[in-house]
N, C-alpha and C positions, 0 to 999 in steps of 0.2 A: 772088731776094731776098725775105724773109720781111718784113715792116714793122710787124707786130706781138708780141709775144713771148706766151707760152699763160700765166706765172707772171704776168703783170699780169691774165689776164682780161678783155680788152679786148672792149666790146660794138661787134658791127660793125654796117652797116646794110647792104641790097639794093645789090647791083652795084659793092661797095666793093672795088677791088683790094686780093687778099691775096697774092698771090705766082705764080709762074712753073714751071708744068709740068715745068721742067729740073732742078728743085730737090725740088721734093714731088707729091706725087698728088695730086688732084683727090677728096674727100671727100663725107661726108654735108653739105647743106643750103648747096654749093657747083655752080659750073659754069666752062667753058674758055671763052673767046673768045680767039683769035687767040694761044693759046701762054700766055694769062695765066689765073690761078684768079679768080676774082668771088665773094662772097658773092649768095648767091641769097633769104636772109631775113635778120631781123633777129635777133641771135642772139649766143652768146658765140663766141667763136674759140677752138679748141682743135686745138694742133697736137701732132701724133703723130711718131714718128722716121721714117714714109713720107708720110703722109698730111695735109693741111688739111680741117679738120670746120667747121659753124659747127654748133652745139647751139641751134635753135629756142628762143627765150625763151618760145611758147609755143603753143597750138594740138596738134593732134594727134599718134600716133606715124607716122613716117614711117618703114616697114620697110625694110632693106638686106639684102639675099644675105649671111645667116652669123649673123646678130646671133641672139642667145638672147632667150626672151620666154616669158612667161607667159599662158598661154591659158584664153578660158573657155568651153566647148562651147556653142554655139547650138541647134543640132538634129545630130542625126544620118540621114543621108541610106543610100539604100542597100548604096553602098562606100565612104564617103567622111564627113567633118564639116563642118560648117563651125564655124568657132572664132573668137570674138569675142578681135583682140591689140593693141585698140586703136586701130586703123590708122579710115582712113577708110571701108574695105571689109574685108566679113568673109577668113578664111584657110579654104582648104583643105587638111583632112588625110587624104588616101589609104589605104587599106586598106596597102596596098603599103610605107607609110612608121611602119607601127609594130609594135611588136615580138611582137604575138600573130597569130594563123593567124583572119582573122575571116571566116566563110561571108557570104553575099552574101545583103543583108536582116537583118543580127544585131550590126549597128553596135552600137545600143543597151545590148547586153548588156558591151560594154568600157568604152563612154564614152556618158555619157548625157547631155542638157540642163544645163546649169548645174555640171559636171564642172569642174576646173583642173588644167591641164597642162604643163609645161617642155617648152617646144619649141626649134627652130629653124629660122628662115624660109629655106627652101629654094631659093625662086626667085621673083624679081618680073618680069612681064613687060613690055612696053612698054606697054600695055592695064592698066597695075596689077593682075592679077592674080595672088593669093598664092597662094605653096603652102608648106608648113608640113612638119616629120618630126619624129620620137619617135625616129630609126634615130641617135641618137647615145649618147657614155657622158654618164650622167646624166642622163637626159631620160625621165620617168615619167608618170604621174598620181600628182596631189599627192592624198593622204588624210587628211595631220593637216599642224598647224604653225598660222600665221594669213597671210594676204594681205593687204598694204597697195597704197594706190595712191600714187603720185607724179608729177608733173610730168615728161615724157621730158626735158624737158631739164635737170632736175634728178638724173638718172642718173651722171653724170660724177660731181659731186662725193660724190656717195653712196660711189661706190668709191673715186676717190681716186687723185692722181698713183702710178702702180705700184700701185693696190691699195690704199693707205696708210687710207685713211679703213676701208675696208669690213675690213679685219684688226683693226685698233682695236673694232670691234663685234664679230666674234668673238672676238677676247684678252677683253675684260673682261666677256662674258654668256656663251663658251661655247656661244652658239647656232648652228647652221646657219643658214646663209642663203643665198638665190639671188636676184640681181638682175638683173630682166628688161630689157632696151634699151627695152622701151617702157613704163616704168615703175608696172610691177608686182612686187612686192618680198616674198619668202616665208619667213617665220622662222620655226623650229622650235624650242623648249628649252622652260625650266623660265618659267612663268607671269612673275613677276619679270625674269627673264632678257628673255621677249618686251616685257614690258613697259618696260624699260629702253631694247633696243634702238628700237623706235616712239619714246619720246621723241629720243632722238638725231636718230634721222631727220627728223623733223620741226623740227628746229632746224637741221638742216641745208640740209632744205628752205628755211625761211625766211630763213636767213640765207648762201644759198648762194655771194653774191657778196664776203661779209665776210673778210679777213686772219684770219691766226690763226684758220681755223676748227678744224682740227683740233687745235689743242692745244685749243682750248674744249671740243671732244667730250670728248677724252680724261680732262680734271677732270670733266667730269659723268658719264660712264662706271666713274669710280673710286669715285662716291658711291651708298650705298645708294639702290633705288627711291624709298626715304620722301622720300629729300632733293632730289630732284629734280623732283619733282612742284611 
């Protein structure tokens, strides 16, 4: 049995029963005791058609096996990067895990210091250590667009029940975008366009627990840049 519903947004606290292993999975910023799910932080509830999440109200990104994320290269190491994706500890990215043939000592020459990357976190260990890949579709080195940052746990609402928020910022700017789980957020178009999008975002950020958000977007998304500033 569920006891809270995800359309209220209910803020939960540490060790608060949410529900029953028979019914749903066991989630991000969650844990089991004796057949029951627990919230493990303080946090929103967000529950998916498998899974119970709690979204951290704040603090760090906490990486999961699959999640997409935006990377910032730290150093480049012999075969290997490490890549700053917000976490508490840097990510390794392997020779092995991207899409060019790199000789051994010649990191540098694909991905350099201070480099941005779409990734996906490959594998977290029980030791916390990351491992990171480039080896999927869409996942490059970023060269143009601009990068925002946001609150990880202001991710959810960024995109939106089904998507719903983050298509609204595509439909009315036209821009590409990619939204990182650990919230870093990459938009490409027409100045204006990016521009427009960053406002959005940033009201959504702040006002991320508010009703009717997304129809609020969507009138400020239909008004020229001038008017919204």
């Amino acid at each position: 049995m569920i006891f809270m519903s995800q359309e209220k947004r209910e803020v939960v606290i540490p060790s608060q029963l949410l529900g029953d292993i028979k019914n749903k999975k066991a989630g991000r910023g969650t844990f089991i005791e004796n057949g029951k799910i627990y919230a493990e932080t303080i946090g929103v509830l967000n529950i998916s058609s498998e899974y119970i999440n709690v979204i951290s109200l704040e603090g760090r990104y906490d990486p999961v096996e699959g999640d997409f994320v935006i990377g910032v290269v730290e150093e480049p190491l012999a075969s290997s990067w490490l890549v700053d994706i917000k976490a508490p500890y840097p990510a390794l990215l392997h020779v092995n895990e991207v899409p060019w043939d790199v000789e051994f000592n010649e990191t540098g020459k694909y991905l350099n210091k201070g480099d941005s990357i779409m990734a996906k976190v490959l594998s977290v260990d029980m030791e916390k250590k990351l491992q990171i890949t480039l080896n999927d579709r869409n996942l490059y080195k970023i060269k143009d667009g601009h990068i925002i940052d946001v609150e990880p746990s202001k991710v959810p609402r960024v995109i939106g029940k089904k998507g719903s928020m983050i298509s609204l910022l595509k439909k009315y700017t036209r821009c590409r975008i990619f939204v990182g789980q650990n919230g870093r957020i990459w938009i490409n178009g027409d100045d204006e366009d990016i521009e427009k999008v960053i406002y959005a975002i940033r009201k959504i950020e702040k006002e991320s627990l508010a009703y009717g958000l997304t129809n609020k977007i969507e009138e400020i998304l239909k008004k020229d840049v001038k008017d919204v500033q």
